[in-house]
VEXKE-43487 format. One record per atom (N, C-alpha, C): residue number from 1; residue in three letters; x, y, z negated. Coordinates in Angstrom, 3 decimals. Layout:
<rogus>
    i   aa        xx        yy        zz
  NUM  ALA         X         Y         Z
...
</rogus>
This chain:
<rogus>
    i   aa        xx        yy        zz
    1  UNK     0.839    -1.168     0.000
    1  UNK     0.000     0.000     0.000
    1  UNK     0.886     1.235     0.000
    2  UNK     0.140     2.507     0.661
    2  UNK     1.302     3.643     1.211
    2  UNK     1.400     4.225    -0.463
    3  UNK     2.430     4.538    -0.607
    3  UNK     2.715     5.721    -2.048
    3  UNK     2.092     6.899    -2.108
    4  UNK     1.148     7.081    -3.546
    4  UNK     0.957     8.444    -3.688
    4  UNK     1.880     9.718    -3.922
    5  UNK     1.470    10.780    -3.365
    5  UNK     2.196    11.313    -3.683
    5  UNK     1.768    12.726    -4.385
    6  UNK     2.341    13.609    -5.115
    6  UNK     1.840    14.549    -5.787
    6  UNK     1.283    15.474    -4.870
    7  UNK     0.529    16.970    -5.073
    7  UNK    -0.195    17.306    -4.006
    7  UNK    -1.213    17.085    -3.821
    8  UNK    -1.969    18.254    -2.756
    8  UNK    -3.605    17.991    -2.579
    8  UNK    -3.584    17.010    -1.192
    9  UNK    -4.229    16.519    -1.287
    9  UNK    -4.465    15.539     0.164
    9  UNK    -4.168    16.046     1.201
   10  UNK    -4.950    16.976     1.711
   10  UNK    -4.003    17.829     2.765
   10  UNK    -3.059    18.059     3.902
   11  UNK    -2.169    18.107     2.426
   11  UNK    -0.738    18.086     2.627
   11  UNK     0.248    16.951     2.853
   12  UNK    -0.448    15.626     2.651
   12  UNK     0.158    14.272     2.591
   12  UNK     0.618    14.528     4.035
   13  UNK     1.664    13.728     4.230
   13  UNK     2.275    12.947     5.378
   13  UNK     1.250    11.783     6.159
   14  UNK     1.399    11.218     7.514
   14  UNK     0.415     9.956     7.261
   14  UNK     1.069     8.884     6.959
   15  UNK     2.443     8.998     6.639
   15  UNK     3.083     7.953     5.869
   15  UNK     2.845     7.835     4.327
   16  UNK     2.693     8.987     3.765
   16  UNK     2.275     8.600     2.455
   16  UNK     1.127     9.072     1.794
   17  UNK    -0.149     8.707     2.587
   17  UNK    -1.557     8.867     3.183
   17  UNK    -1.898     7.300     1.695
   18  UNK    -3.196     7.474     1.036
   18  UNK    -3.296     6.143     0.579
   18  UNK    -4.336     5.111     1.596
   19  UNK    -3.829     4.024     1.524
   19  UNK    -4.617     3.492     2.837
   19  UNK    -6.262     3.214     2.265
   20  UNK    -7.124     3.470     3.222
   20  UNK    -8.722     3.832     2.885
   20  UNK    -9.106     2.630     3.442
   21  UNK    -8.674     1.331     3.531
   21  UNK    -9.214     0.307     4.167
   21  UNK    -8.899    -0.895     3.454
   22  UNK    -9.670    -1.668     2.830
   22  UNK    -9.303    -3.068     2.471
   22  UNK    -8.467    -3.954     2.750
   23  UNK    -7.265    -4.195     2.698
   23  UNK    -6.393    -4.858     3.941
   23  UNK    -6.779    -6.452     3.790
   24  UNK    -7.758    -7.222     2.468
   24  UNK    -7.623    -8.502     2.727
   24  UNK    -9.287    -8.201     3.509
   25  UNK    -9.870    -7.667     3.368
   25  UNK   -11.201    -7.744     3.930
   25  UNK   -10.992    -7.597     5.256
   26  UNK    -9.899    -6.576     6.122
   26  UNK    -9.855    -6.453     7.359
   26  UNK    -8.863    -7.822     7.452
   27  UNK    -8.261    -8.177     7.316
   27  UNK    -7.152    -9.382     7.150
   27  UNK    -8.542   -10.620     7.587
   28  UNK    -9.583   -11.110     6.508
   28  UNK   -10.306   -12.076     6.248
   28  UNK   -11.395   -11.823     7.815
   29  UNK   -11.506   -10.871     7.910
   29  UNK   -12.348   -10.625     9.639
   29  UNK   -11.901   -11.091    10.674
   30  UNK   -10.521   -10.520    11.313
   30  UNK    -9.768   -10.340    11.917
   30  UNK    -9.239   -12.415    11.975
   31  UNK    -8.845   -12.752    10.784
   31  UNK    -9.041   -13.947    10.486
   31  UNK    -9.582   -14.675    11.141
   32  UNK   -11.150   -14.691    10.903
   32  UNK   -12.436   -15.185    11.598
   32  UNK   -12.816   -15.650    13.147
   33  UNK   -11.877   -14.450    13.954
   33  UNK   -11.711   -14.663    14.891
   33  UNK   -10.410   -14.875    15.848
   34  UNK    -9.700   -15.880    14.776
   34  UNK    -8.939   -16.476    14.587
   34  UNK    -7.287   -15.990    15.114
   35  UNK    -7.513   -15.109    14.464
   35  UNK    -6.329   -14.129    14.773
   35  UNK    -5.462   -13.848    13.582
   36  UNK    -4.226   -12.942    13.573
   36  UNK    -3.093   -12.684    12.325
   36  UNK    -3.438   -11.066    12.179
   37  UNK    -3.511   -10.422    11.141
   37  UNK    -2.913    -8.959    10.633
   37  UNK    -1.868    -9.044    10.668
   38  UNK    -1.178    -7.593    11.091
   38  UNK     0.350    -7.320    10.702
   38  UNK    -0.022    -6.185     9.667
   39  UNK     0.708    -5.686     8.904
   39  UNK     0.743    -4.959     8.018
   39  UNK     0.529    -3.349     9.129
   40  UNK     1.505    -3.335     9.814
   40  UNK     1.051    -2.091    10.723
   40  UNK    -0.316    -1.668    11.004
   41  UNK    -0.625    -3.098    11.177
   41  UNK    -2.567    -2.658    11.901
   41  UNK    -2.870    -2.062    10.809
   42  UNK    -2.972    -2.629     9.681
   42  UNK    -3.750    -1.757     8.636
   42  UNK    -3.271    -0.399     8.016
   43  UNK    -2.277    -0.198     8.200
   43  UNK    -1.618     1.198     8.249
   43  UNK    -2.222     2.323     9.092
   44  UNK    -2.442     1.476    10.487
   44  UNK    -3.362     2.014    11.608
   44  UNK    -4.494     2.081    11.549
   45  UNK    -5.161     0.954    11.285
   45  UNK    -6.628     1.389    11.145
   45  UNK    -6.606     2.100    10.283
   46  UNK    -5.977     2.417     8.964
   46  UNK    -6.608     3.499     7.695
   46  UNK    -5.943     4.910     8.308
   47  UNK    -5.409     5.069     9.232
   47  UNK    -5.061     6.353     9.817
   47  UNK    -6.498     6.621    10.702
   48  UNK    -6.644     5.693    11.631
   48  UNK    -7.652     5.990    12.521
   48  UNK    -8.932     6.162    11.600
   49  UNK    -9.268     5.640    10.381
   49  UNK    -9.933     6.488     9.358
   49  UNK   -10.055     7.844     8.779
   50  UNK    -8.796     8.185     8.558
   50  UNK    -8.524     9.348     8.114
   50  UNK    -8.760    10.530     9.396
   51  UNK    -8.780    10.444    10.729
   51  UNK    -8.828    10.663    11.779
   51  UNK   -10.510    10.901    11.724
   52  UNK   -11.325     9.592    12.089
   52  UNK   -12.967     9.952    11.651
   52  UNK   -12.906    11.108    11.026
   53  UNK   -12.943    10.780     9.334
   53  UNK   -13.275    11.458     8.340
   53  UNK   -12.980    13.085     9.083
   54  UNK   -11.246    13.199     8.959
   54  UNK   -11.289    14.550     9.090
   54  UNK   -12.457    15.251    10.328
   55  UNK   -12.808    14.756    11.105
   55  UNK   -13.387    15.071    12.676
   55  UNK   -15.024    15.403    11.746
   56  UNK   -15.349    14.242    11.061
   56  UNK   -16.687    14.732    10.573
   56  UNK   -17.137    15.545     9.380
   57  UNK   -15.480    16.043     9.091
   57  UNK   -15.798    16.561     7.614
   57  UNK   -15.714    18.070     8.592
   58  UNK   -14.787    18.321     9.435
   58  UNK   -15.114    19.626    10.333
   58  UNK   -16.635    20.182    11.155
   59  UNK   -16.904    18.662    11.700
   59  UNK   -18.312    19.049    11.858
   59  UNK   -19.794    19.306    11.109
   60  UNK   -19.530    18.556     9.423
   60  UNK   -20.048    19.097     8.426
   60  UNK   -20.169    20.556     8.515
   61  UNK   -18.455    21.146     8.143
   61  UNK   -18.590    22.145     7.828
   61  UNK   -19.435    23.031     8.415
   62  UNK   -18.978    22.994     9.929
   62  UNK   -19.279    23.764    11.036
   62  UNK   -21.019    23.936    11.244
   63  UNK   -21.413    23.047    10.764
   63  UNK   -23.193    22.535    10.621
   63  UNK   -23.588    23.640     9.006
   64  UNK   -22.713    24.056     8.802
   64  UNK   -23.068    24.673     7.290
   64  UNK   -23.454    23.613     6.178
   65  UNK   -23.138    22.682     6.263
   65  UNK   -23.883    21.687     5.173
   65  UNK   -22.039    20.831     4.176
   66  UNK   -22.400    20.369     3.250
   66  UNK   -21.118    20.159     2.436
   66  UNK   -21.451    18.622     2.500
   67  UNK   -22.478    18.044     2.818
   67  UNK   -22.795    16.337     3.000
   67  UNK   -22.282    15.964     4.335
   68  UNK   -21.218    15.261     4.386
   68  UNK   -21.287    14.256     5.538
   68  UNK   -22.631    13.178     5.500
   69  UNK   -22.913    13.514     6.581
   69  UNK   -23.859    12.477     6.971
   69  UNK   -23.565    11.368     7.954
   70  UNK   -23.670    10.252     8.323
   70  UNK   -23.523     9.369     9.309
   70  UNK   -23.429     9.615    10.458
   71  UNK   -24.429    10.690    11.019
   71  UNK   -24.122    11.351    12.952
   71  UNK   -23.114    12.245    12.909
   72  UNK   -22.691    12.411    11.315
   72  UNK   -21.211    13.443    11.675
   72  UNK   -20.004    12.509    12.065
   73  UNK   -20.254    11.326    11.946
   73  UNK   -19.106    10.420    12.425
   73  UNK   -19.020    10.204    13.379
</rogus>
């Protein structure tokens, strides 16, 4: 898991970003269809998270409202 680091979120690096994704739950999916995780993917997918989020927390704003809602994603 990436290191916290002191600081407002923000400001993190996306290296030392905390990862926002389950890695055995995406691991146990990914699994299923009978495939391997590398540790990278999940580094990646919790970036490509952080990526969403920020995109719908701008279009929150921009909507005047402080709730993300689901069509902001």
């Amino acid at each position: 898991m990436a290191k916290k680091s002191k600081g407002s979120a923000g400001g993190k690096s996306k290296s030392s970003r905390d990862v926002l994704v389950v890695a055995s739950k995406v691991k146990a999916y990914v699994k299923g269809k009978d495939m391997n995780t590398s540790a990278e993917a999940i580094d990646a997918l919790s970036n490509c998270v952080y990526e969403i989020l920020d995109c719908a927390t701008t279009r929150t704003k921009d909507n005047g409202r402080k709730t993300l809602k689901s069509y902001d994603l």
